[in-house]
mmJSON file of the N, C-alpha and C atoms, coordinates in Angstrom:
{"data_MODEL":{"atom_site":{
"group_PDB":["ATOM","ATOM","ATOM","ATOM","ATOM","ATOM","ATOM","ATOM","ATOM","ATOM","ATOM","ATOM","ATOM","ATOM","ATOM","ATOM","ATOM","ATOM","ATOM","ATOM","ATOM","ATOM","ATOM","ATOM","ATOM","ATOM","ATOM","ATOM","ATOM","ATOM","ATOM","ATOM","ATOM","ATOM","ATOM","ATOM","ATOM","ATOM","ATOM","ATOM","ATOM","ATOM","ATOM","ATOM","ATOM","ATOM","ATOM","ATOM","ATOM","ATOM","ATOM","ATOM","ATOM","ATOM","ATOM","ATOM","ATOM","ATOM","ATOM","ATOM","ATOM","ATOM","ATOM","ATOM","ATOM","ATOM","ATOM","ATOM","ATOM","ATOM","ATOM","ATOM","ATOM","ATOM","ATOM","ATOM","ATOM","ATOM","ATOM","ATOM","ATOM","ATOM","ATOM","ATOM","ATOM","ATOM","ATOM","ATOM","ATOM","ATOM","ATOM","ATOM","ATOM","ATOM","ATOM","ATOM","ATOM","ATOM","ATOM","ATOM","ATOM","ATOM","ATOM","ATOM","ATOM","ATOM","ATOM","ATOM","ATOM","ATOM","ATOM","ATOM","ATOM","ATOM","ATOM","ATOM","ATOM","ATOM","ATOM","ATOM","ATOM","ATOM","ATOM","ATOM","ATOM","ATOM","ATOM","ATOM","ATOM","ATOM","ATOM","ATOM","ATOM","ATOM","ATOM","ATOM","ATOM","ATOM","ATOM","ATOM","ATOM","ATOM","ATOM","ATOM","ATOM","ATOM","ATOM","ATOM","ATOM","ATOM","ATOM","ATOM","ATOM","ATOM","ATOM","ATOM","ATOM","ATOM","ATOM","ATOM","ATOM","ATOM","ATOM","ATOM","ATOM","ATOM","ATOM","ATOM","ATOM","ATOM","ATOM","ATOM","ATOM","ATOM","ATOM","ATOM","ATOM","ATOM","ATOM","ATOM"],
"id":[1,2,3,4,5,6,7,8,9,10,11,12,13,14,15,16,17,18,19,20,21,22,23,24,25,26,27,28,29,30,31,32,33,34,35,36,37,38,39,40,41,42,43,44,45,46,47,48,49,50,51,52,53,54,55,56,57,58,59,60,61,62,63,64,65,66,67,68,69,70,71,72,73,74,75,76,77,78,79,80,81,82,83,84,85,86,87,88,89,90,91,92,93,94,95,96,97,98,99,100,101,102,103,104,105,106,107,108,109,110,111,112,113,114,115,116,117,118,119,120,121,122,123,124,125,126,127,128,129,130,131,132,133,134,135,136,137,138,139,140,141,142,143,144,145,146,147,148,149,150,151,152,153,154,155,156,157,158,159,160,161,162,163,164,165,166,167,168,169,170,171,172,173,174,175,176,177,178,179,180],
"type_symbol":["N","C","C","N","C","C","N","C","C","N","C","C","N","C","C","N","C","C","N","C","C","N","C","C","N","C","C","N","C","C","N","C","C","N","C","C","N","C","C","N","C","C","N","C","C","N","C","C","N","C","C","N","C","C","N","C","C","N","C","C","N","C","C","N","C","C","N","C","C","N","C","C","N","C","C","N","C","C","N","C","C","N","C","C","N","C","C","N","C","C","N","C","C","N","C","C","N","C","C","N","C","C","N","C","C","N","C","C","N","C","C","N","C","C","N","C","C","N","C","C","N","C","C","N","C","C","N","C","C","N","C","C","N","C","C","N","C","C","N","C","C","N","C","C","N","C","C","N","C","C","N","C","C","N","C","C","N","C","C","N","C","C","N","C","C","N","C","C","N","C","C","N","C","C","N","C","C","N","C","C"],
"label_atom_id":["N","CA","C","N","CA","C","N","CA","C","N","CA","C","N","CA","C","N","CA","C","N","CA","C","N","CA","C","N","CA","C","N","CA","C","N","CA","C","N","CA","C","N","CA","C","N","CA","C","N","CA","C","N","CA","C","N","CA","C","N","CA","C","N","CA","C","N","CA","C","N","CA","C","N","CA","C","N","CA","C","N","CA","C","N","CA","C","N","CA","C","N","CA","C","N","CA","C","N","CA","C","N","CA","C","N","CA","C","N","CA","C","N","CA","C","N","CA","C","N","CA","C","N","CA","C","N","CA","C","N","CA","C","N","CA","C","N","CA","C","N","CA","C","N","CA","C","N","CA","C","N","CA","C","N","CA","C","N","CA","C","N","CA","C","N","CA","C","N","CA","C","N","CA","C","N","CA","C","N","CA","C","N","CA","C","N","CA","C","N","CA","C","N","CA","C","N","CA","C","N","CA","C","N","CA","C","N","CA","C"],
"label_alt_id":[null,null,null,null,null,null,null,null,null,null,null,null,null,null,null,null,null,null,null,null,null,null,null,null,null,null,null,null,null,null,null,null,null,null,null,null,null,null,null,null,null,null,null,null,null,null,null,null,null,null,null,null,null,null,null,null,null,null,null,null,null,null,null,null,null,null,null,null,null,null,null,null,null,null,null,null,null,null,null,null,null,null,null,null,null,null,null,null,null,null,null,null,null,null,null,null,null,null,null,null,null,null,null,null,null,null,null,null,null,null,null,null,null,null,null,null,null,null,null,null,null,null,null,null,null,null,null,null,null,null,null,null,null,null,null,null,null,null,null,null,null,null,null,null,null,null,null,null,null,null,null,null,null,null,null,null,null,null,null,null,null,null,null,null,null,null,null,null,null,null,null,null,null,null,null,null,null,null,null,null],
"label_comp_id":["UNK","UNK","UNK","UNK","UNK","UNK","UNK","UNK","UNK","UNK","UNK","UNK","UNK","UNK","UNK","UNK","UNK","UNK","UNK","UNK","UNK","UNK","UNK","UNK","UNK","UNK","UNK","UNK","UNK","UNK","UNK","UNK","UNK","UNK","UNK","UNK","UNK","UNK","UNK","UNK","UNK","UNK","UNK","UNK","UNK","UNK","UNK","UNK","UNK","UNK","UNK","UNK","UNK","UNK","UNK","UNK","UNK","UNK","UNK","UNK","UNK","UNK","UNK","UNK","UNK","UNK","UNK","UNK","UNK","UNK","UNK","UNK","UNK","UNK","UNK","UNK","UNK","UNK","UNK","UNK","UNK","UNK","UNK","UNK","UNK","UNK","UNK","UNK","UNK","UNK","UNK","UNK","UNK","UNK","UNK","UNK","UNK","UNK","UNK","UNK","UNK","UNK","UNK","UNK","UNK","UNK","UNK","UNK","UNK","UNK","UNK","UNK","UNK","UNK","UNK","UNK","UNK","UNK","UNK","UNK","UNK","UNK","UNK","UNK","UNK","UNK","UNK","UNK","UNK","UNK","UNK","UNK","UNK","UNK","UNK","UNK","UNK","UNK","UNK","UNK","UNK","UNK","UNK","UNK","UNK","UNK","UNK","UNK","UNK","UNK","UNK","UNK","UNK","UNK","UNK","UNK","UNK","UNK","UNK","UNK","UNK","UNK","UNK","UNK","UNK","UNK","UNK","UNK","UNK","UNK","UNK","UNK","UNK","UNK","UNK","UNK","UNK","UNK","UNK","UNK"],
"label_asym_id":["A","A","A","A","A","A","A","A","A","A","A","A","A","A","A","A","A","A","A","A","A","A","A","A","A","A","A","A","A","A","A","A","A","A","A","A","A","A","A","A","A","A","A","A","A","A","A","A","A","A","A","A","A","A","A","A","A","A","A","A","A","A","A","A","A","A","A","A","A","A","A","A","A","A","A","A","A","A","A","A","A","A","A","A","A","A","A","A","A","A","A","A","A","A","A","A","A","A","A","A","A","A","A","A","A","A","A","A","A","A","A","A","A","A","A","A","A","A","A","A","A","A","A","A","A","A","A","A","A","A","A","A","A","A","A","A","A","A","A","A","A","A","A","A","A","A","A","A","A","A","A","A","A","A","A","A","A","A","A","A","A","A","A","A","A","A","A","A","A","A","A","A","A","A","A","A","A","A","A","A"],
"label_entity_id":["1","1","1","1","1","1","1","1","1","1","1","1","1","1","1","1","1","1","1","1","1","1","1","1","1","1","1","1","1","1","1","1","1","1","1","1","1","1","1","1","1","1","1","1","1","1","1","1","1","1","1","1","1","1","1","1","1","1","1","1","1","1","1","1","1","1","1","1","1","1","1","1","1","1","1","1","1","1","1","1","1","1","1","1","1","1","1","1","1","1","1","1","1","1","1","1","1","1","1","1","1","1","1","1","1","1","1","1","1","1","1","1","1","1","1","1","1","1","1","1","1","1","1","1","1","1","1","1","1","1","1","1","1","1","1","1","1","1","1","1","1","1","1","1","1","1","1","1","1","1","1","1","1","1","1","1","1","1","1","1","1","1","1","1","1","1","1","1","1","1","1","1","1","1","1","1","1","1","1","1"],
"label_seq_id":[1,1,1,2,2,2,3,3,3,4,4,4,5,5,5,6,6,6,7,7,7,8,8,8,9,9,9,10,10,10,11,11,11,12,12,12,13,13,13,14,14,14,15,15,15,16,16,16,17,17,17,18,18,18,19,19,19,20,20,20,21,21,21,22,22,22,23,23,23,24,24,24,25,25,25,26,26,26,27,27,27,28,28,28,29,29,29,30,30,30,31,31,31,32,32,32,33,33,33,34,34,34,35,35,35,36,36,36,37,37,37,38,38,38,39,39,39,40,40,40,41,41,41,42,42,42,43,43,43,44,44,44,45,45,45,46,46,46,47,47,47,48,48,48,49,49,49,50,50,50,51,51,51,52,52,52,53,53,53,54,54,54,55,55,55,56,56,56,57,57,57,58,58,58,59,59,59,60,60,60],
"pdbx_PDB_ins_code":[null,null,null,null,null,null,null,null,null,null,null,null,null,null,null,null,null,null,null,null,null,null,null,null,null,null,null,null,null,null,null,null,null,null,null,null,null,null,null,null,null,null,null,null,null,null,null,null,null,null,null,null,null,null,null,null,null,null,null,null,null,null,null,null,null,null,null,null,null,null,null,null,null,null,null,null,null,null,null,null,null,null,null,null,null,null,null,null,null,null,null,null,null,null,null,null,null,null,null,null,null,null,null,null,null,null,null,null,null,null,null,null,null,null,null,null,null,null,null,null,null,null,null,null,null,null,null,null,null,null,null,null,null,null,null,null,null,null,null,null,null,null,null,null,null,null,null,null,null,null,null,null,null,null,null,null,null,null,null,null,null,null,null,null,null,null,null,null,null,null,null,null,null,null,null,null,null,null,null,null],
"Cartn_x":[147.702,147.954,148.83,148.483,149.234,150.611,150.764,151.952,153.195,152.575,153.548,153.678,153.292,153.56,154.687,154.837,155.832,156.947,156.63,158.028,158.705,157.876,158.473,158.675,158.61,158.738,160.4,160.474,161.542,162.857,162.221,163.336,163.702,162.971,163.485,164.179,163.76,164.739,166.053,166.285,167.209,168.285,167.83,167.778,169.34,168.534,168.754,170.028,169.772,171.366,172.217,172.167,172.997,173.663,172.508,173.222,174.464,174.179,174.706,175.527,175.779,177.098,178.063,177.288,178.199,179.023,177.976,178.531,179.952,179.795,180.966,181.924,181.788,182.968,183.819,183.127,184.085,185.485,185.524,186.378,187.373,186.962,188.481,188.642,188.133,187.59,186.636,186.874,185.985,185.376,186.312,185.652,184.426,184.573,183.063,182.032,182.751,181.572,180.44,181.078,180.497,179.574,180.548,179.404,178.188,178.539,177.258,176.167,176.541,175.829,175.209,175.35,174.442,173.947,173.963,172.989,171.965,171.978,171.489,169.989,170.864,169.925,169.089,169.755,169.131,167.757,167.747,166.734,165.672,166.089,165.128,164.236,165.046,164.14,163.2,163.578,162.774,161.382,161.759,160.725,160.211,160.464,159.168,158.863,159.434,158.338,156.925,157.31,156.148,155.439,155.75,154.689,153.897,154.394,153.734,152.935,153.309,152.279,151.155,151.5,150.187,149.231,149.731,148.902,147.874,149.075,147.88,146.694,147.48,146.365,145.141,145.026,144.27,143.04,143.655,142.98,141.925,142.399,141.9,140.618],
"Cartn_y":[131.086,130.285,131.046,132.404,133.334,133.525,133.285,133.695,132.861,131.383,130.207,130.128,130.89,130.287,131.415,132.572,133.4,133.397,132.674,131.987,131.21,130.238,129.558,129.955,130.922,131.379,132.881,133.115,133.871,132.744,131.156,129.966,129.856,129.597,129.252,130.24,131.67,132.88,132.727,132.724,132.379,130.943,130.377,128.957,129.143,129.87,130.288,131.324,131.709,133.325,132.283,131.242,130.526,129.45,128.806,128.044,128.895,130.135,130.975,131.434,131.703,132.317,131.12,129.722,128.498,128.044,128.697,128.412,129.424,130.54,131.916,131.433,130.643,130.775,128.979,128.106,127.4,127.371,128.808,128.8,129.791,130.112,130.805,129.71,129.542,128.488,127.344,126.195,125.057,124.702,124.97,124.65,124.97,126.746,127.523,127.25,126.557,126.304,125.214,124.487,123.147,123.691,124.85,124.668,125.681,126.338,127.436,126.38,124.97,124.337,123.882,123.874,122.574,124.186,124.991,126.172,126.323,125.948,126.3,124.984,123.532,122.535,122.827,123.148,123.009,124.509,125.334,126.326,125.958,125.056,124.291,123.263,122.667,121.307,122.439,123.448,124.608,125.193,125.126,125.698,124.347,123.275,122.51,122.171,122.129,121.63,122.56,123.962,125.017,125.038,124.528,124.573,123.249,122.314,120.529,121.425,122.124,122.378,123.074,123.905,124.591,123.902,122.952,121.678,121.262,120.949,120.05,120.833,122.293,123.207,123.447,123.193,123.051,122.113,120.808,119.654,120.235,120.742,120.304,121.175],
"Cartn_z":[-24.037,-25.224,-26.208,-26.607,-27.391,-26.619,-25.623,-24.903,-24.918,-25.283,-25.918,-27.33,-27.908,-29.176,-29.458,-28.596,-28.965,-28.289,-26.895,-26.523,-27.288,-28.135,-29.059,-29.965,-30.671,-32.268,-31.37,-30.196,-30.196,-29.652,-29.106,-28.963,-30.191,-31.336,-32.633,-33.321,-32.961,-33.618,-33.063,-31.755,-30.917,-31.277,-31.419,-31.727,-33.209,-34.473,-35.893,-35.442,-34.6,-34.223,-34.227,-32.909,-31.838,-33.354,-34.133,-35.817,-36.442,-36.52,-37.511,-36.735,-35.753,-34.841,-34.741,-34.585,-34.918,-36.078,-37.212,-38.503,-38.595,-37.877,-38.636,-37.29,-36.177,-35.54,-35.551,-36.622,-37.073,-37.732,-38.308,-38.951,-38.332,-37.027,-36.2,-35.086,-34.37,-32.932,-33.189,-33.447,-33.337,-32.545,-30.913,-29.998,-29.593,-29.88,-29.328,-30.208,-31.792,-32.51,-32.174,-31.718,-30.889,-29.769,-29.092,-27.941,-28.547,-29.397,-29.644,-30.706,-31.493,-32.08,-30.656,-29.477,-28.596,-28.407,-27.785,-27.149,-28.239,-29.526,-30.588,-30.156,-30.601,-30.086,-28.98,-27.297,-26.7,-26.925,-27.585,-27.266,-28.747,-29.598,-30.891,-29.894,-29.039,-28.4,-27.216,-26.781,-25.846,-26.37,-27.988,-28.572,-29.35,-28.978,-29.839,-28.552,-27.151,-26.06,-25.468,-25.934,-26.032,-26.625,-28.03,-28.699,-28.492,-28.108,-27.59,-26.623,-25.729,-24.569,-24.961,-26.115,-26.215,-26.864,-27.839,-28.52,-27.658,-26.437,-24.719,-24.473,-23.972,-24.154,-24.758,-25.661,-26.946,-26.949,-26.565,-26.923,-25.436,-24.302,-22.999,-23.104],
"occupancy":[1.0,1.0,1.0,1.0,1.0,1.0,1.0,1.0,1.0,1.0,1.0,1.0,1.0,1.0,1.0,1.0,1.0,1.0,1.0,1.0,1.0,1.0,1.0,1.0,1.0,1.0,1.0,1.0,1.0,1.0,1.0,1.0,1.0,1.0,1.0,1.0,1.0,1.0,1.0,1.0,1.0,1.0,1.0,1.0,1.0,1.0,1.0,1.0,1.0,1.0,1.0,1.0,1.0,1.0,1.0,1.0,1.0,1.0,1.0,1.0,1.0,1.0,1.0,1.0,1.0,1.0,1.0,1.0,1.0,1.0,1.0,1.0,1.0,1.0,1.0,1.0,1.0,1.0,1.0,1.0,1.0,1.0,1.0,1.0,1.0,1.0,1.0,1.0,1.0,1.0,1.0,1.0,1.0,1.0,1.0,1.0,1.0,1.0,1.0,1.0,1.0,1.0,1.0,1.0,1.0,1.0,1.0,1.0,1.0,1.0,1.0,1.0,1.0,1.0,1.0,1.0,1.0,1.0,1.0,1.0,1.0,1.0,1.0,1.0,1.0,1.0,1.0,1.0,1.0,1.0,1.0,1.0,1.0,1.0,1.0,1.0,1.0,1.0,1.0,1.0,1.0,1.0,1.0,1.0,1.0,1.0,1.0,1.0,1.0,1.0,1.0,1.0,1.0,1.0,1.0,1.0,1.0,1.0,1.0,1.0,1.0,1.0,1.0,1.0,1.0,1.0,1.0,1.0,1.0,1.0,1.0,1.0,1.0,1.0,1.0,1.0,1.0,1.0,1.0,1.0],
"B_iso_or_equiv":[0.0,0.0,0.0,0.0,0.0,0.0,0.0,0.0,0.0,0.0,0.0,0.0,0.0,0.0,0.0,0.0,0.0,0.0,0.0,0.0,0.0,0.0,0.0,0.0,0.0,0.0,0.0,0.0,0.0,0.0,0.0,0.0,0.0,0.0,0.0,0.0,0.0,0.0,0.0,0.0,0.0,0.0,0.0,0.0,0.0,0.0,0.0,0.0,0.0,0.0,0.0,0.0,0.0,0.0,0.0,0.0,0.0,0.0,0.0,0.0,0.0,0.0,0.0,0.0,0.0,0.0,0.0,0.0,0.0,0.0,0.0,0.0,0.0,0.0,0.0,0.0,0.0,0.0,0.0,0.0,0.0,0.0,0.0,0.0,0.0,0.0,0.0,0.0,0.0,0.0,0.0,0.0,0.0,0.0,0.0,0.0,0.0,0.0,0.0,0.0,0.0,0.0,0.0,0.0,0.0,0.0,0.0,0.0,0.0,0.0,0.0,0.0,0.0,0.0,0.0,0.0,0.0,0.0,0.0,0.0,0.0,0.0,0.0,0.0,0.0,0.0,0.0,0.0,0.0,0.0,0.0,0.0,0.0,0.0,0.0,0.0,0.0,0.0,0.0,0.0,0.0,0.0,0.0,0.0,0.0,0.0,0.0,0.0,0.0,0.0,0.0,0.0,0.0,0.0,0.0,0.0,0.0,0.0,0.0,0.0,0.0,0.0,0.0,0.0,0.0,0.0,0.0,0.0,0.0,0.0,0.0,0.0,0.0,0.0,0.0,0.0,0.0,0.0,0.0,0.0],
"pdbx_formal_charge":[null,null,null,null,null,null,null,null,null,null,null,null,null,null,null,null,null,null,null,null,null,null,null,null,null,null,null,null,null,null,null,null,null,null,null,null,null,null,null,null,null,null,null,null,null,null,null,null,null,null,null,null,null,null,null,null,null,null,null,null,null,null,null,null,null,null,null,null,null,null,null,null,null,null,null,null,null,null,null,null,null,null,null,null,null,null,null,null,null,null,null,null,null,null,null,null,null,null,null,null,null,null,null,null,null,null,null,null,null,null,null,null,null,null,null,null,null,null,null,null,null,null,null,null,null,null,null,null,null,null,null,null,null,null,null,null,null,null,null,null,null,null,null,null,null,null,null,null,null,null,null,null,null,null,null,null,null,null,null,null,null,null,null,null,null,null,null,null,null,null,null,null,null,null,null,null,null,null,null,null],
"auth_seq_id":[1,1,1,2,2,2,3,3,3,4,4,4,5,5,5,6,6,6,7,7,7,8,8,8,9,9,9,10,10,10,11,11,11,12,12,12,13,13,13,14,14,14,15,15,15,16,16,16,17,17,17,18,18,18,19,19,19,20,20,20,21,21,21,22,22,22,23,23,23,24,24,24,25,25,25,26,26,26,27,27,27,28,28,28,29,29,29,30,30,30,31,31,31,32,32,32,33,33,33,34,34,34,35,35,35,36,36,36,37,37,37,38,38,38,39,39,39,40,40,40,41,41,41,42,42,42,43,43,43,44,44,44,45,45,45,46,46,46,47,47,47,48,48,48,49,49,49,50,50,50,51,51,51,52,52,52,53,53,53,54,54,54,55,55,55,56,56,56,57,57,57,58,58,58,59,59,59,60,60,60],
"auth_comp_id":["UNK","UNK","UNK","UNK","UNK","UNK","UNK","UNK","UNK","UNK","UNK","UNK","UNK","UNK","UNK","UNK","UNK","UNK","UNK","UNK","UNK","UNK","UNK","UNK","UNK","UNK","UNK","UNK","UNK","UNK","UNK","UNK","UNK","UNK","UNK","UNK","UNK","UNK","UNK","UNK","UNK","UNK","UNK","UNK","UNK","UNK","UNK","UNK","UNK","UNK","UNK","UNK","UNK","UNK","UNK","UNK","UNK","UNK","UNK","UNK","UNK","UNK","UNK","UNK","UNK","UNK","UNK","UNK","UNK","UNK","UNK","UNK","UNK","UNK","UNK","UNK","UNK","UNK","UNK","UNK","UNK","UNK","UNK","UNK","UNK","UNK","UNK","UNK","UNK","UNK","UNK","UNK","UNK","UNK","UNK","UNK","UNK","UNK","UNK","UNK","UNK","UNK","UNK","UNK","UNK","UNK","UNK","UNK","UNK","UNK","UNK","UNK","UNK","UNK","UNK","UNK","UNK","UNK","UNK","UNK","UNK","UNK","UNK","UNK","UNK","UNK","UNK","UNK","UNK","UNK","UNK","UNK","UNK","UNK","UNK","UNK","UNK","UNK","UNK","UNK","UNK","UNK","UNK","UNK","UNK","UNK","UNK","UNK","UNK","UNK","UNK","UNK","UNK","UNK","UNK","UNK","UNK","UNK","UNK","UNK","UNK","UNK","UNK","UNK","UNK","UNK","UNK","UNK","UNK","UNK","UNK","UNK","UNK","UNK","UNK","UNK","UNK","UNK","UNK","UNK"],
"auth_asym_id":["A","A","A","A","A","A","A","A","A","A","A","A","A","A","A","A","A","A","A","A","A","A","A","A","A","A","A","A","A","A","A","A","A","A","A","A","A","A","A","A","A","A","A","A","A","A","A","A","A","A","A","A","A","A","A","A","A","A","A","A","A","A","A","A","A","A","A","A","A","A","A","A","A","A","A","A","A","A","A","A","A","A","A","A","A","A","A","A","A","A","A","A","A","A","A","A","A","A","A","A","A","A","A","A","A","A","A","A","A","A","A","A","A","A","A","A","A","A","A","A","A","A","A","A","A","A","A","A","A","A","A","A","A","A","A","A","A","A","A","A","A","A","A","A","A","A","A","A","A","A","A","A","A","A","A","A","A","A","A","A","A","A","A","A","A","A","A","A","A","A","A","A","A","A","A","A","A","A","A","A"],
"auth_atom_id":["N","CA","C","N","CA","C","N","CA","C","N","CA","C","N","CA","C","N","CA","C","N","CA","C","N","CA","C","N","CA","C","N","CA","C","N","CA","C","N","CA","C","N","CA","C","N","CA","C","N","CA","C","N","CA","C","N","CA","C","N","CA","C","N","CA","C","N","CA","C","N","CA","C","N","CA","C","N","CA","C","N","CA","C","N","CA","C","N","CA","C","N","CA","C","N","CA","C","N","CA","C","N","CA","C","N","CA","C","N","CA","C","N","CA","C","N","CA","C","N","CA","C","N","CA","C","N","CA","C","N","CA","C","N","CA","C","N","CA","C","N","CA","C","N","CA","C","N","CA","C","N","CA","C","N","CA","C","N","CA","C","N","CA","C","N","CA","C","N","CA","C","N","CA","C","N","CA","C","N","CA","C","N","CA","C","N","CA","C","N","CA","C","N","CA","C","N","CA","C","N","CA","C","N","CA","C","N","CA","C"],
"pdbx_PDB_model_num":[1,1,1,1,1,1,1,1,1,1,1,1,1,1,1,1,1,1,1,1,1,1,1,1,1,1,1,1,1,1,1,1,1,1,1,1,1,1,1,1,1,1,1,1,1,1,1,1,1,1,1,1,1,1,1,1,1,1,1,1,1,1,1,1,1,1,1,1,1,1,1,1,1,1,1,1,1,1,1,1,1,1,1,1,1,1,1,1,1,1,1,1,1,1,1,1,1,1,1,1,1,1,1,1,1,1,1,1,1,1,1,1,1,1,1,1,1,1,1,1,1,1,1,1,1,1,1,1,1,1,1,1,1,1,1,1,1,1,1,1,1,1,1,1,1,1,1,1,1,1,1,1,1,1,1,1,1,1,1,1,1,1,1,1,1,1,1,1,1,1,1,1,1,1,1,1,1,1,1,1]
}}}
């Protein structure tokens, strides 16, 4: 149980780099900014499905 909630709390740290590396490379390359905003999304939606699981966990 402890072992998901820190997968998820290092997806969301991860998550916050991948925002902020998007934000500073809009303004040389747009393109990579785009793709580093979806790597950003996809590891936010990584860490709220870990933490949903450990919820399951929980209830069971």
């Amino acid at each position: 149980m402890k072992r998901n909630k820190i997968s998820a709390i290092i997806c969301f740290i991860t998550s916050l780099l991948f925002y902020i590396h998007a934000i500073l490379n809009f303004s040389s390359e747009g393109s990579m900014g785009v793709v580093y905003i979806c790597l950003g999304s996809t590891f936010l939606c990584l860490g709220a499905v870990w933490l949903n699981d450990r919820k399951d966990d929980d209830n069971k």
